[in-house]
N, C-alpha and C positions, 0 to 999 in steps of 0.2 A: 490206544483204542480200549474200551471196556471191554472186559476180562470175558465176561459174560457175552457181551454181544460177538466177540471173536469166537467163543465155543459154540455159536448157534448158529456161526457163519456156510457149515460145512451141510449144515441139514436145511436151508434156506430155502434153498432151490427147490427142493423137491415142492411139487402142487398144492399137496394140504398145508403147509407151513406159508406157502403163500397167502392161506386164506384165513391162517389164526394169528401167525405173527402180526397184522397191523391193529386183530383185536388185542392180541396181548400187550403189543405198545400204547395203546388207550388207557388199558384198564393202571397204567404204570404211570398215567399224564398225572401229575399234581391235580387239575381242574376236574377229573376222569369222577373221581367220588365227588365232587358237588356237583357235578351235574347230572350223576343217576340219582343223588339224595332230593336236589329240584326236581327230578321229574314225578319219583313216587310220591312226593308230599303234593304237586302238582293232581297226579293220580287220586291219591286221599279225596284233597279238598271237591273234587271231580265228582267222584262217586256220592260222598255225603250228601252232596249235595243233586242225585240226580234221582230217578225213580227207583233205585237200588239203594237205596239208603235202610232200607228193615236188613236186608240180608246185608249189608256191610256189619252195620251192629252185631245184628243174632253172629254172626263171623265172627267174632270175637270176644264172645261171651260163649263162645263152643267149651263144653267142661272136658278137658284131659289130663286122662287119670294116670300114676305110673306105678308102680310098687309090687310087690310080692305077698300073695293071702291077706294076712288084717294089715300089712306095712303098706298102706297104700298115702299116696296126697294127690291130690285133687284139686287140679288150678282153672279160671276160665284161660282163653287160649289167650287172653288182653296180658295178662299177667304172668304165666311164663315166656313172653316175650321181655316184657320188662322188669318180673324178678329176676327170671332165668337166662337168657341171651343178653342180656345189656349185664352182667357180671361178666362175660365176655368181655362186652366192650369195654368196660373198668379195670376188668384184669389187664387189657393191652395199654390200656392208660398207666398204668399203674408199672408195667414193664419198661415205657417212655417216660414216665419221672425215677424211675430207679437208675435207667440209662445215663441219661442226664445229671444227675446227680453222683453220678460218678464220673464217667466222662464229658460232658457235656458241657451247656453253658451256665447250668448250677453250679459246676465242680471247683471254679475258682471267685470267691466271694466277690472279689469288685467286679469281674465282668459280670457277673448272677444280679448284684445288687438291681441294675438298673430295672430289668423286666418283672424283678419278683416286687419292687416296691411301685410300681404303675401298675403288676396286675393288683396288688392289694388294693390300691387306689381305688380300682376299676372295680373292685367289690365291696366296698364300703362305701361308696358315694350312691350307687346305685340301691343298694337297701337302705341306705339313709333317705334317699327321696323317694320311694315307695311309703316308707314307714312314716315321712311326715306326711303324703295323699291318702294313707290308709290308716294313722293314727286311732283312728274313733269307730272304726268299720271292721263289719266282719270277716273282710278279705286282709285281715294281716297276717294271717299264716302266710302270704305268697309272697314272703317279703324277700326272699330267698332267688324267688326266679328271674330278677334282672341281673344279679349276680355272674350267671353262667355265658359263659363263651362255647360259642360250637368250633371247636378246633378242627372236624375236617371240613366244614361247610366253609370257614374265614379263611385257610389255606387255601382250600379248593379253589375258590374263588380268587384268591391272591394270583393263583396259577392261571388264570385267564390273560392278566399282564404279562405273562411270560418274561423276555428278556430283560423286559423298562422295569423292573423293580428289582435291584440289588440284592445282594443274594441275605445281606445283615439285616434287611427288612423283613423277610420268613423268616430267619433267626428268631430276632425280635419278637416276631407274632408270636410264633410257634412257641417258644418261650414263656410269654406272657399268657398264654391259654394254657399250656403244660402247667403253673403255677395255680391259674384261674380252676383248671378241674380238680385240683391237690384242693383248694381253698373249699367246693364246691362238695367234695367228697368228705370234709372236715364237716360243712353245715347239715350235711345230709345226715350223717353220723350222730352229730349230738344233737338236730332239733326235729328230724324230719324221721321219728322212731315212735312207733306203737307200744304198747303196756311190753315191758323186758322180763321177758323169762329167765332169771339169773343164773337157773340152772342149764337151760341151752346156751346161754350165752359165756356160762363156765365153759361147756362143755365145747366149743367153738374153738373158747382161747387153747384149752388144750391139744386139737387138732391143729391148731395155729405154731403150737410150740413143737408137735411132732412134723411139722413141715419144716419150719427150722433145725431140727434135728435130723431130718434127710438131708440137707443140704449140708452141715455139719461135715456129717460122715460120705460125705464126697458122691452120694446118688446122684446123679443126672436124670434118669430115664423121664420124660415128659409123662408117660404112661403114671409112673408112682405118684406126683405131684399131681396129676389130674384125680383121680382117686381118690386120694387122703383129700385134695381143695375142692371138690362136689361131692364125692361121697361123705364126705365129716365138716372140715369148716361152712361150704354154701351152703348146707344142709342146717347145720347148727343154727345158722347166723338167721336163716329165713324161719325159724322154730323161735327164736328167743327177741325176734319184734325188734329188732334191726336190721335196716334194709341191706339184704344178701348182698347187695352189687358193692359193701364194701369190703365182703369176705375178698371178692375179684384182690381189690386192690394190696389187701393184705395177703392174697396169696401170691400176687405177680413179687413181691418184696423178698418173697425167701425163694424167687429161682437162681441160682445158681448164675456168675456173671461170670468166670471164669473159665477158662478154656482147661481142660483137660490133660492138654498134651502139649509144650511149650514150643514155642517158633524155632529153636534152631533143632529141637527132636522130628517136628514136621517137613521140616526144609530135609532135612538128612535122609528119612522116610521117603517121602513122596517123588524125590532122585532115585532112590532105590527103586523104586516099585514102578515107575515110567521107564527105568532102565531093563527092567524085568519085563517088564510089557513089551520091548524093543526086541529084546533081545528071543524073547519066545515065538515072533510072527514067523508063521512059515508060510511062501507064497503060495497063493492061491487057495488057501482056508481062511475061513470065517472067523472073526473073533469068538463067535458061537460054538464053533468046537473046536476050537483050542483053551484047552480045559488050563493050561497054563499062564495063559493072558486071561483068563476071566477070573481066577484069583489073585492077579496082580491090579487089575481096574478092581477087583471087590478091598483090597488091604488098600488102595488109595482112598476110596471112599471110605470106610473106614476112617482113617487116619485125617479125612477130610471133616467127618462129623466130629471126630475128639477136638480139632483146633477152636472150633466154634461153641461160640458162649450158649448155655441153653439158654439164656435171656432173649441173644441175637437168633435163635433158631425160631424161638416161639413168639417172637413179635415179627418176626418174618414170614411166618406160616400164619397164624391170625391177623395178620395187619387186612390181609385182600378178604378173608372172611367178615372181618368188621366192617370195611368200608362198604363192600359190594353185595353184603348180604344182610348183615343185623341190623347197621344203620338205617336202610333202605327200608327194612319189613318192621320197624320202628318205627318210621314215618306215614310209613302208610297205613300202620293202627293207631296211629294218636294223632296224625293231622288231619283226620279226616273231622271236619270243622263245619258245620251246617251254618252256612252263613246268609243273615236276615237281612231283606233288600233295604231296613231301617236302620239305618249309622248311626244314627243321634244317641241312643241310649250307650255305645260302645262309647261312644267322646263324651258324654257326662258319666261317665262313670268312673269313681276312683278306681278303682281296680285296675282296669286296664288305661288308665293315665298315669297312672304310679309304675307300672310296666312297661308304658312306651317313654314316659321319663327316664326312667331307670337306663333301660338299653340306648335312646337314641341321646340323652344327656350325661344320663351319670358315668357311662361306660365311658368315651369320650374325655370327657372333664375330668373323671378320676383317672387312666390313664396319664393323660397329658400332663397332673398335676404330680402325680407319684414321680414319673420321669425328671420332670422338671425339678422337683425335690433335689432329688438325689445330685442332677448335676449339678444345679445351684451351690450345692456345700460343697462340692469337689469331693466327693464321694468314687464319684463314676462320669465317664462319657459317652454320646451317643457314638457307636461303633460306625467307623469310615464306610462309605459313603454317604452314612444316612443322615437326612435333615430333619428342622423341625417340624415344615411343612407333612412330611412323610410319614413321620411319627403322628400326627393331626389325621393322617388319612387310615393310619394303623387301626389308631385309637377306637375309630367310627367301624372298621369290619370286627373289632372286638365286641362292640354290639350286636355282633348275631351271635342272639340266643339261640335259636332254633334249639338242638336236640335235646341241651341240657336242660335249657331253660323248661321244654315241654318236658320231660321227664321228673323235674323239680314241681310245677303245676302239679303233676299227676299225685307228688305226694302228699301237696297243700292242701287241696279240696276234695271232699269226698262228696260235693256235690254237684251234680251233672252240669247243673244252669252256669255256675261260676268257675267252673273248669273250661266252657267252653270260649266263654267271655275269654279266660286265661290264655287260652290255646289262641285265639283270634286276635289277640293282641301283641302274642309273641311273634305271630306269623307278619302281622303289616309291620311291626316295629323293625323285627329282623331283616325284614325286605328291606325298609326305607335306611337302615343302616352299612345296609349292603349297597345297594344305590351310592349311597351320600359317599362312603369309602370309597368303592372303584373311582366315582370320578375324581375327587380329590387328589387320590395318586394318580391317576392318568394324565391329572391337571398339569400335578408337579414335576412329571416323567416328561410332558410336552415343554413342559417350560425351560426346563434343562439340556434341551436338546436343541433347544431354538441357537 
């Protein structure tokens, strides 16, 4: 039985645990984040599009200001969303490719090869056929947005098949879009940057090397790291016209992976100190005032936090923030998409054909041909039980762009009309990749079963 579902066995019962427990096992479902991320972009495109559409805007063009006397900055509310909270979300990304790449499915080259050379695939094929519909036009800055995978929206959604997909097929994905956001965070970094201020961006690196150097000298505290990575590097980084959300990533790199306090000093410990607890009950007092059991539960917990990696604390702790709050309130400032009852101009237009190419072909095609690569030379194999049908159905949810993809638009265009174009393109194409995906594997789960 789960460790955790046994320690919350005992408080079940009671009334209110009956009416939060089946929320807290929602918000825990794999599916649970793509479908509050559908409903606020749902929301979005709603509102834009309804008699509320001035005060959606003016919403998000509200100027909020932060700072002390003349240290002030001053962002519209559109833009500390997505300079400021989506470094968030980068920072957690960033803590899930550091993971991975230590222990994970990075960590030993042949098993890694497979996902990290289909997701390359899946990024190179899809800027190559944007940038030949967009060659001669002035939307080739956004040759970039078919590139991106939304890794909670293509899991989320994976998690709708439940038991019928194998468990090497989330691997796989999840893998392949853990590589895709790495790859995505690379383009953002050297193409998608404003005139550089070399000396805020000195001055970045050197908060960059003082994080490294807390971690060095064996700091833990979340507190210190958060500090020095917004008070000096996200700060730097958003000052010197590189976009802040890669300080995130640079700063998830120097938390600390290591545990504290080693397994057989915790085993030895935590027998102590549950024997101490044992042995202090006196019948008929509360654990409340027995001042001697409340410091033997306070040295377990303790001794509970030293085991734990602060990598695995703080992608534990921001993971339900990302999914259930940033993502969400990201959606529903950038997908709200004012959509014109005339489609034609959206289908003649490079722009967004080079964007629905990209996601509902290139993604696709390049996956399937990276993978195939690799195993064809005898490189690497498709991991038991999965086929190639399955990997074909993979391929197709790794075309939803959605959040990255709209977040990458937002740094292409600085103009309204072809941002939007952007944004409406990302949304049908992601949709219909999403569509063509589920049924694909539902196909090949039904067929296997027959």
């Amino acid at each position: 039985m789960d460790l955790i579902k046994e320690a919350k066995q005992s408080i079940q019962s009671r009334p209110i645990e009956k009416i939060i427990s089946p929320l807290e096992d929602f918000t825990k479902q794999n599916a649970s984040g793509g479908i509050i991320l559908l409903g606020f972009t749902a929301l979005a495109l709603i509102i834009a599009n309804s008699s509320y559409r001035e005060i959606y805007s003016e919403l998000w063009h509200l100027p909020i200001t932060i700072g002390i006397g003349p240290h002030i900055l001053e962002k519209p509310l559109l833009l500390w969303i997505n300079d400021g909270l989506m470094a968030i979300f980068f920072f957690v990304i960033g803590l899930e490719i550091k993971r991975e790449i230590l222990i994970g499915e990075l960590s030993e080259p042949r098993q890694a090869l497979l996902p990290i050379v289909a997701a390359i695939g899946g990024m190179v094929v899809p800027a190559s056929l944007f940038l030949l519909t967009n060659i001669d036009s002035s939307h080739i800055s956004g040759w970039g947005i078919p590139m991106a995978t939304d890794i909670a929206f293509a899991i989320g959604l994976l998690g709708l098949l439940g038991s019928r997909i194998p468990f090497s097929a989330k691997v796989f994905l999840t893998t392949v879009a853990i590589v895709d956001d790495l790859g995505a965070v690379m383009v953002i970094a050297m193409f998608y940057t404003s005139h550089i201020s070399w000396v805020s961006l000195g001055t970045g690196l050197s908060f960059l090397i003082i994080l490294m150097a807390i971690n060095w000298a064996g700091i833990r505290s979340p507190l210190v790291y958060g500090l020095v990575g917004c008070g000096g590097l996200w700060l730097a980084f958003l000052l010197s016209g590189i976009h802040p959300t890669i300080a995130g990533v640079l700063a998830a790199f120097t938390i600390p992976a290591t545990s504290a306090m080693s397994k057989k000093e915790f085993a030895q410990k935590s027998r102590r100190f549950q024997n101490k607890f044992q042995k202090s009950e006196v019948p008929g007092v509360s654990v409340l005032e027995n001042e001697e059991q409340i410091h033997a539960a306070q040295a377990l917990e303790t001794a509970s936090d030293l085991i734990q990696p602060p990598l695995q604390k703080l992608e534990h702790t921001l993971h339900p923030w990302v999914t259930f709050a940033i993502m969400p309130l990201f959606a529903l400032a950038n997908a709200g998409v004012v959509i014109k009852t005339d489609l034609s101009t959206l289908a003649n237009s490079s722009l967004s054909l080079g964007i629905a190419l990209g996601l509902l072909l290139g993604k696709p095609l390049g996956i399937c041909l990276g993978a195939w690569v690799v195993v064809a030379l005898g490189r690497s194999s498709l991991p038991s039980p999965l086929t190639w049908p399955q990997i074909i159905g993979l391929s197709f949810m790794g075309g939803i762009g959605f959040t990255m993809a709209l977040f990458i638009a937002t740094l292409a265009f600085e103009d309204s009309a072809m941002l939007s174009e952007a944004k409406l393109a990302i949304l049908i194409a992601s949709s219909l990749a999403a569509i063509i995906g589920l049924c694909l594997l539902w196909k090949t789960t039904t067929s296997e079963t027959q």
